[in-house]
N, C-alpha and C positions, 0 to 999 in steps of 0.2 A: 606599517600603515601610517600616513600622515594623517598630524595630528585637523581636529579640526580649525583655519583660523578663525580668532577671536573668542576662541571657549575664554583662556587666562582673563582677556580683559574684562568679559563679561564676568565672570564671575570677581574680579575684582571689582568692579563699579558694583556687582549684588553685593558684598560686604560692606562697601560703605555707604550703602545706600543705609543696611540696615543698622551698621555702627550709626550713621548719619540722624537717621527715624528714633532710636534711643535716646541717644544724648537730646534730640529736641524734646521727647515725653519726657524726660527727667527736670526740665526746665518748665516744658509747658503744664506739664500734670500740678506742680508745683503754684502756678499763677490759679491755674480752673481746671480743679480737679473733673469738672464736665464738659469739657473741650470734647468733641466728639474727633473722631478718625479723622473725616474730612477735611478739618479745619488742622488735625493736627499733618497732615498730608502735605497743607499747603505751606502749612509753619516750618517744616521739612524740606520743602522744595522738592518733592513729588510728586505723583502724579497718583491721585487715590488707585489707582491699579497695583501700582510699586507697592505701596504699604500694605495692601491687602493680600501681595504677594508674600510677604513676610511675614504680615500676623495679620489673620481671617478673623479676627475680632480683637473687641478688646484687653478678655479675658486671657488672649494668647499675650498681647502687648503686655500686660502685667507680670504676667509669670516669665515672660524674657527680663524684663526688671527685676523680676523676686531671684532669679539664677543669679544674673547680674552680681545682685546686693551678695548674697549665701558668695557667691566664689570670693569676692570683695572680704569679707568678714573671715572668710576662710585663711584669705593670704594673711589677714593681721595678726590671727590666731597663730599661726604657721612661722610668724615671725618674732613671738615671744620669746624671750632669756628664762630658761627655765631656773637656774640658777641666782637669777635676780634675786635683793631683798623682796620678802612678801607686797609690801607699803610702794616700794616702786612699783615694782610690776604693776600692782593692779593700777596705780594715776597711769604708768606707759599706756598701756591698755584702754584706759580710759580719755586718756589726748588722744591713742590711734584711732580709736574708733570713732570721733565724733565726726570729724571730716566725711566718713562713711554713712553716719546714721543724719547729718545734714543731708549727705547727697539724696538721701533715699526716704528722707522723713515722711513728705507726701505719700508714699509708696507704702511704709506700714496702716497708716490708716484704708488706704484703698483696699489694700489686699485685705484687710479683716473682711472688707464688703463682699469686694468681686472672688476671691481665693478662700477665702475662710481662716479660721482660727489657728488650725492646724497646720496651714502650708504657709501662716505667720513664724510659727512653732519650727518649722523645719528653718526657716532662713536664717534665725536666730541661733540656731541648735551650737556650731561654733564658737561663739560669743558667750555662749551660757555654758559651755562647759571647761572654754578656759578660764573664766572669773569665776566658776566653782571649783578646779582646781588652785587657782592662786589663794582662794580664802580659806582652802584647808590645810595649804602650805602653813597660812599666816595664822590660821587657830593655832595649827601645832606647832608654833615658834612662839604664840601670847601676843601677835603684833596686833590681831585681830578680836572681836571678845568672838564668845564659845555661845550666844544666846539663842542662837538660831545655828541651823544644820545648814552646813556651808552651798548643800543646793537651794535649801531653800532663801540663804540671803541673797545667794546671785539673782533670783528671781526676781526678787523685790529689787534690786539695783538695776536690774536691767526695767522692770517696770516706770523705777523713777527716772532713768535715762529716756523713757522713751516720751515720759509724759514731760519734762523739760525739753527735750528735739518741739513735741509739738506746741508749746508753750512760744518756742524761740519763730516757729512756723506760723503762730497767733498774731506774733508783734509784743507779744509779753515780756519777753527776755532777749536780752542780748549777751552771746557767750561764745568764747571761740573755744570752747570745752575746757578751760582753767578753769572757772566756777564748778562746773558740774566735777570735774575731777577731784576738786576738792570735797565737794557735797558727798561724794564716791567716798570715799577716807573714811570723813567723818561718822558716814553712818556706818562704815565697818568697824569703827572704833578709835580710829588712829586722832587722838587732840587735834584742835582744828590748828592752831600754831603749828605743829607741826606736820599736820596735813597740808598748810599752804609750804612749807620750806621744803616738803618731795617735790609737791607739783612744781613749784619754782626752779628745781632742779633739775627735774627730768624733761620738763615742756623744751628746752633750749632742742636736748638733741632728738626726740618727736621729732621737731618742727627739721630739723638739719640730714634727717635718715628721711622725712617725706619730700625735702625739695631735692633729695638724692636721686629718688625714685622718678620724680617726674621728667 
């Protein structure tokens, strides 16, 4: 039976319409976080029927950004050295994911509103259980101190990553996540001296494995 024509191309102009409609929320959410559909339709180069074809509210539009971010955060997790020293790994970790928690900064505060608490909790879930195993690695090597229970210091790192993301989204801070990776360190324990000579270390090939990717 022949095929129908123009299904492929249709359906390829629907993917990047909606790759298209994404990467403009991630930009536009980012300027006014109350940009309505409409306005964000046109900012898109859609036609409000398109976007609504794709996501029937806004609530939908979020939760394609929260998958987004979670598969995002997934891949970095995914690409850690488990073998690494404790001290590196966790700055590697800490330079990969800021790129990530930049693109998506806007995004954790919305979704506390429109998604809730919980489906915050889930997108994060990744992120929080690799930095809880590296900091149990690093208790039981002494790289790290033992004053907190290694899930519970991830929590609180990943809290003050998020509240520096939002800080740098204020206009307060400016950081291409060297600072906060070292902030990272030091409150696991590692001397700040020589919490900046990892990050200085390891940011080189970060930066040289993400322009690999692109």
């Amino acid at each position: 039976m022949p095929k129908p024509v123009g299904r492929v191309p249709q359906r390829r102009n629907s993917r990047s319409n909606r790759a298209r409609i994404l990467a403009t929320a991630r930009q536009e959410l980012g300027r006014n976080p109350d940009i309505t559909l409409d306005e964000l339709a046109r900012a898109s180069g859609v036609v409000r029927r398109t976007l609504f074809g794709h996501f029937p509210g806004r609530a939908a539009l979020l939760e394609a950004l929260a998958e987004e971010a979670s598969e995002t955060l997934r891949a970095v997790a995914n690409g850690m050295r488990p073998t690494e020293p404790a001290e590196r790994a966790l700055a590697r970790f800490a330079l990969s994911i800021w790129p990530v928690g930049d693109r998506y900064r806007m995004l954790l505060a919305l979704a506390r509103h429109d998604l809730g608490a919980e489906r915050v909790a889930e997108i994060l879930k990744p992120a929080h259980g690799e930095v809880t195993a590296i900091l149990e690695r690093g208790q039981r090597d002494g790289v790290f101190h033992a004053q907190l229970p290694p899930a519970v210091m991830s929590a609180g790192l990943e809290a003050m990553t998020i509240t520096l993301l939002e800080e740098v989204n204020a206009g307060a801070l400016e950081d291409d996540g060297t600072r906060t990776a070292v902030a990272i360190l030091i409150a696991a324990g590692v001397p700040e001296e020589q919490a900046r000579g990892v990050v200085d270390d390891v940011a080189p090939t970060v930066a040289a494995e993400a322009a690999g990717d692109d």
